[in-house]
Every structure is written in structure tokens, then in C-alpha cells.
LOVEX-516679 format. One record per residue: residue in one letter; x, y, z of N, C-alpha, C in turn. Coordinates in Angstrom, 2 decimals, decimal comma. Layout:
N
aa	n.u	n.v	n.w	ca.u	ca.v	ca.w	c.u	c.v	c.w
a	X	Y	Z	X	Y	Z	X	Y	Z
...
% end
This chain:
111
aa	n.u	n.v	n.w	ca.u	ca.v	ca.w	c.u	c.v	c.w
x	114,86	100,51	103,48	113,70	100,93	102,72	112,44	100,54	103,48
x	111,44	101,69	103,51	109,98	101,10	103,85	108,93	100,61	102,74
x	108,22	99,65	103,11	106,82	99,04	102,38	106,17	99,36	103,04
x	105,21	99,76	102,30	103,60	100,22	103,35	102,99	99,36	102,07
x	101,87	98,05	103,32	101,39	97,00	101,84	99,90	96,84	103,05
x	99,31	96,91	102,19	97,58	96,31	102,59	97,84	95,04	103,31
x	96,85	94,68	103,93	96,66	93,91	104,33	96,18	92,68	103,82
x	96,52	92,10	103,66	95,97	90,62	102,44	96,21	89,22	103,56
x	96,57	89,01	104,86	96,04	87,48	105,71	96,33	87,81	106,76
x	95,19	86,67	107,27	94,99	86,73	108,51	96,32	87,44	109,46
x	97,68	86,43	109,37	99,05	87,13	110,12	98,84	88,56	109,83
x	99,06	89,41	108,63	98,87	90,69	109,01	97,90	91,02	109,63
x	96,84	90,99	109,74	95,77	91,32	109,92	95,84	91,51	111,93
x	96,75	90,14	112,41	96,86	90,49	113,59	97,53	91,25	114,04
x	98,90	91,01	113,37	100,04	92,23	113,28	99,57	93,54	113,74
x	98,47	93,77	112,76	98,06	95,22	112,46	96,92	95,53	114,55
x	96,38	94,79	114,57	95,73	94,46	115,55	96,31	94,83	117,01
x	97,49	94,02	116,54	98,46	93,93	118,06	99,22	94,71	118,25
x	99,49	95,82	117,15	100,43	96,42	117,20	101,07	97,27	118,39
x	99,92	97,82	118,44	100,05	98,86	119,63	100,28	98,18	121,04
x	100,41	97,15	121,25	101,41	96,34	122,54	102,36	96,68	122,56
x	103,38	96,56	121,14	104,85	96,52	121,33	105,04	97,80	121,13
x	104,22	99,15	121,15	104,30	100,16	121,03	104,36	100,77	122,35
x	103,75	100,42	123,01	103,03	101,04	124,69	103,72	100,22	125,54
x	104,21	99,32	125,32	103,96	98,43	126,12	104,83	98,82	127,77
x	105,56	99,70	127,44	106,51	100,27	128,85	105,76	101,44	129,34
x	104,21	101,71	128,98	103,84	103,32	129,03	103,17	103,51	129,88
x	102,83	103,48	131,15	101,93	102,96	132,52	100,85	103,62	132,52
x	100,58	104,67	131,64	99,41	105,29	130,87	98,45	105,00	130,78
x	99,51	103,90	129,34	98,25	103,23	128,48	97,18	102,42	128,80
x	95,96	102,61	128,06	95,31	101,82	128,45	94,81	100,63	127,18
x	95,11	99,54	127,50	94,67	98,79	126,16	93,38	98,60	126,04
x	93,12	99,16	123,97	91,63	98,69	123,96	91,08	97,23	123,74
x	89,94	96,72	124,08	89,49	95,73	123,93	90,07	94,93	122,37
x	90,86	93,64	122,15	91,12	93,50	120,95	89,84	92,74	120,26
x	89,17	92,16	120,72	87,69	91,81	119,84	87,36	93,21	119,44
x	86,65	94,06	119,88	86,04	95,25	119,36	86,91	96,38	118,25
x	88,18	95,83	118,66	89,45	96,46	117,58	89,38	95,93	116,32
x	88,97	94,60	116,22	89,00	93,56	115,40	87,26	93,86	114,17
x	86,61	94,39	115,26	85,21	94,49	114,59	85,07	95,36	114,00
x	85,97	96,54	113,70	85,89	98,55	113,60	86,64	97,72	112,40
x	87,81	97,03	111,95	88,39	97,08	110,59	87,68	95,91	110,38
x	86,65	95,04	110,46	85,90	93,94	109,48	84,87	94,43	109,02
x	85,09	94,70	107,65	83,61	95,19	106,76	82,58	94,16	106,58
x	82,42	93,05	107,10	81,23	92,23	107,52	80,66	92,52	108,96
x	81,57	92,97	110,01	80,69	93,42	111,19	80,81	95,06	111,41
x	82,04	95,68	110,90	82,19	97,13	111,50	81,21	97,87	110,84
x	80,31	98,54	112,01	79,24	99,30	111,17	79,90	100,82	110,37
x	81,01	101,12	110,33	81,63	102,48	109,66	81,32	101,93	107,97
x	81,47	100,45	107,73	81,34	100,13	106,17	80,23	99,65	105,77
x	78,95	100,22	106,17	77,90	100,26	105,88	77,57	101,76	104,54
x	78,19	102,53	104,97	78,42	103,78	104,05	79,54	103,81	103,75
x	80,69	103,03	103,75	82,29	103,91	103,96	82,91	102,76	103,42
x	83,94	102,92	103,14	85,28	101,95	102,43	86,20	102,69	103,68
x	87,24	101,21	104,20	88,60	102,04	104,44	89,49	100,51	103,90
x	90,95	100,81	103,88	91,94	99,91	103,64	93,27	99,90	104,90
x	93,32	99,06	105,55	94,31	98,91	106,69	95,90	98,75	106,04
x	97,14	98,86	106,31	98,05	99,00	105,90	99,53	98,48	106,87
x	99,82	97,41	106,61	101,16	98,05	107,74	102,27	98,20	107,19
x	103,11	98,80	107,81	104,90	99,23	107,29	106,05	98,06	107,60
x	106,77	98,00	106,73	107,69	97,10	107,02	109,06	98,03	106,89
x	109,88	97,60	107,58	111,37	97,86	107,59	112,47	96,96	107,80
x	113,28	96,42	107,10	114,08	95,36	107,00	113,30	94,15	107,78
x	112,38	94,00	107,36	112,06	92,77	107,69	110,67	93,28	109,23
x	110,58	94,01	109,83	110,45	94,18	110,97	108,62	94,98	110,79
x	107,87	94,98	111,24	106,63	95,60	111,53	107,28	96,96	112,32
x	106,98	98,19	111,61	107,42	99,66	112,04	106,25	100,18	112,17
x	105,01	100,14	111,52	103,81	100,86	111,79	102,48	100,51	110,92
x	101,58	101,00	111,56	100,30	100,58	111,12	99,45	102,37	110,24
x	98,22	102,04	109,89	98,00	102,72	109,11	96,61	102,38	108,66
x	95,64	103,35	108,94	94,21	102,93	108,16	93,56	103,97	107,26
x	93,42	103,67	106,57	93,03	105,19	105,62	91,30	104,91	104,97
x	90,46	106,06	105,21	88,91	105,70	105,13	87,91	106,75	104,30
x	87,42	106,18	103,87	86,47	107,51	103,26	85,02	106,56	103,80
x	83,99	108,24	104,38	82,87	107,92	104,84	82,20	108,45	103,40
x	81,25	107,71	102,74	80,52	107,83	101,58	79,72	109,18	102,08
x	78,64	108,58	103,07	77,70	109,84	103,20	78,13	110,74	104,02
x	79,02	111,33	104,55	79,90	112,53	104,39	80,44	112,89	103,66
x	81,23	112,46	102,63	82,16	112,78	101,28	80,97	113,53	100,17
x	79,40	112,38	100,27	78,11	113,17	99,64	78,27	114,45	99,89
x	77,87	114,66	101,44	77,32	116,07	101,89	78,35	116,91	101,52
x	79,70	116,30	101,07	80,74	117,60	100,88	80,50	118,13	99,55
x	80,30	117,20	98,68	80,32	116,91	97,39	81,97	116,55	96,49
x	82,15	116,03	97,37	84,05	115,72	97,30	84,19	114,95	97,65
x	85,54	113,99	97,32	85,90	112,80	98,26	86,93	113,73	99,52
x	87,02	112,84	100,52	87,81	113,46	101,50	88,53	112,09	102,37
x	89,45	112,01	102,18	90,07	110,85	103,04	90,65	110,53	104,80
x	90,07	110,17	105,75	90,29	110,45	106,89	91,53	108,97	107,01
x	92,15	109,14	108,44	93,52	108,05	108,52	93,08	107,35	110,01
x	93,05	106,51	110,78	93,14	106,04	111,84	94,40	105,11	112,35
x	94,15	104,16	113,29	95,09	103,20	113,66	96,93	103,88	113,53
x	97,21	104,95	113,40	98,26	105,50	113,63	99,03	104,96	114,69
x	99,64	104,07	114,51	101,00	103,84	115,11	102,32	103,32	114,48
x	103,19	103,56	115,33	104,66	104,69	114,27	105,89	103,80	115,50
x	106,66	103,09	114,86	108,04	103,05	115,56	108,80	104,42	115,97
x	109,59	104,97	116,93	109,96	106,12	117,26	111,21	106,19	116,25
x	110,93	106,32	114,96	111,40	106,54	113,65	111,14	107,71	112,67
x	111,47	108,57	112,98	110,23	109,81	112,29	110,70	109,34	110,60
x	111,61	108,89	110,29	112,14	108,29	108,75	110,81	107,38	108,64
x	110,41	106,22	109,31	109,11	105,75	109,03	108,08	106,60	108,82
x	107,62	106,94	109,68	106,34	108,07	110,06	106,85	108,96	108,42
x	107,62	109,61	108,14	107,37	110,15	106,34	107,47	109,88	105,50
x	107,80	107,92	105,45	107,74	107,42	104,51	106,41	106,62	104,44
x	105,65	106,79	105,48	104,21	106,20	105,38	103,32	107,33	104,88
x	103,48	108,75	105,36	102,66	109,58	104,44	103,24	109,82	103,07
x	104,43	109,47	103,06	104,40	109,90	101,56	103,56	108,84	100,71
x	104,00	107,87	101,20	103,44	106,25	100,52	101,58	106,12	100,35
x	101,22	107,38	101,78	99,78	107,14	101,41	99,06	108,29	100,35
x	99,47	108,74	99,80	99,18	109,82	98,32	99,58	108,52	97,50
x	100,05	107,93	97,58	100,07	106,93	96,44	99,06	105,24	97,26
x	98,68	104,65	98,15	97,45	104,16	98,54	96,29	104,56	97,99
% end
């Protein structure tokens, strides 16, 4: 079974942070982003997106194990100009599980 649960301490919070190491980490690609400035985009005391905007960070669990991350956001003064709410997603990363990956969107209609 998957949990997709907010973030509520610090340990998740890095979890959610670090994730994308144990994701990439064989991918000679990748390039890692700065983790201070990763850290500042989801703190609604410094990230300037929650000056107008709410979002809620999320990660997935699977028997015990961190499977994926998950950020889900609404920008206020865009959602205004629509005259609608509209929900955008970030921090997308997914164990190569596609059973995770549709049990996190299903889970986020109910987030």
C-alpha cells in the first residue's frame, strides 16, 4: 500500500529535499540543484512563491521505504486573474514504479 502524508518534521522535510539523489544518482546527466536554495522555494518564511500562494509538500511511502515526493501549489494572484482556483504540482519525483506514480495522483484529488 502507498501513503502520500504532508510533511509535518524536520526528517521529512529532508527526505523530501534529498530525494532526488537516490533518484539520479547513477544518471551522468544530472545535474544537482543547489540544496540551500531547494530548501528556500518550500519555506513559507523565506520562499518568495508564498507571498501570494499556499503550496503543501508531500512524500510517498511504500512498505516502509520513501517512493516519491510531491508538491502541490496554488498561486493566489493567478487563480484571481482566472477567477478560479487552479492547482499547479512541482518536486515530482517517482521510484521507477508506475503503481506509485498512480497512486500519488490518485491520492492528490483527495490532498
Amino acid at each position: 500500500m502507498i501513503e502520500l502524508h504532508p510533511l509535518t518534521t524536520r526528517r521529512e522535510k529532508r527526505l523530501f529535499l534529498t530525494f532526488p539523489w537516490r533518484i539520479y544518482k547513477n544518471d551522468p546527466l544530472w545535474v544537482p540543484p543547489i540544496l540551500s536554495e531547494r530548501e528556500k522555494v518550500i519555506d513559507p518564511a523565506r520562499g518568495p512563491f508564498f507571498k501570494d500562494g499556499h503550496a503543501e509538500c508531500f512524500i510517498a511511502w511504500k512498505d516502509s521505504k520513501l517512493v516519491g515526493t510531491l508538491c502541490l501549489a496554488e498561486d493566489y494572484n493567478y487563480t484571481r486573474s482566472l477567477g478560479y482556483a487552479e492547482c499547479m504540482f512541482n518536486f515530482i519525483e517517482v521510484v521507477e514504479d508506475y503503481t506509485v506514480f498512480e497512486a500519488m495522483k490518485l491520492n492528490m484529488h483527495s490532498a
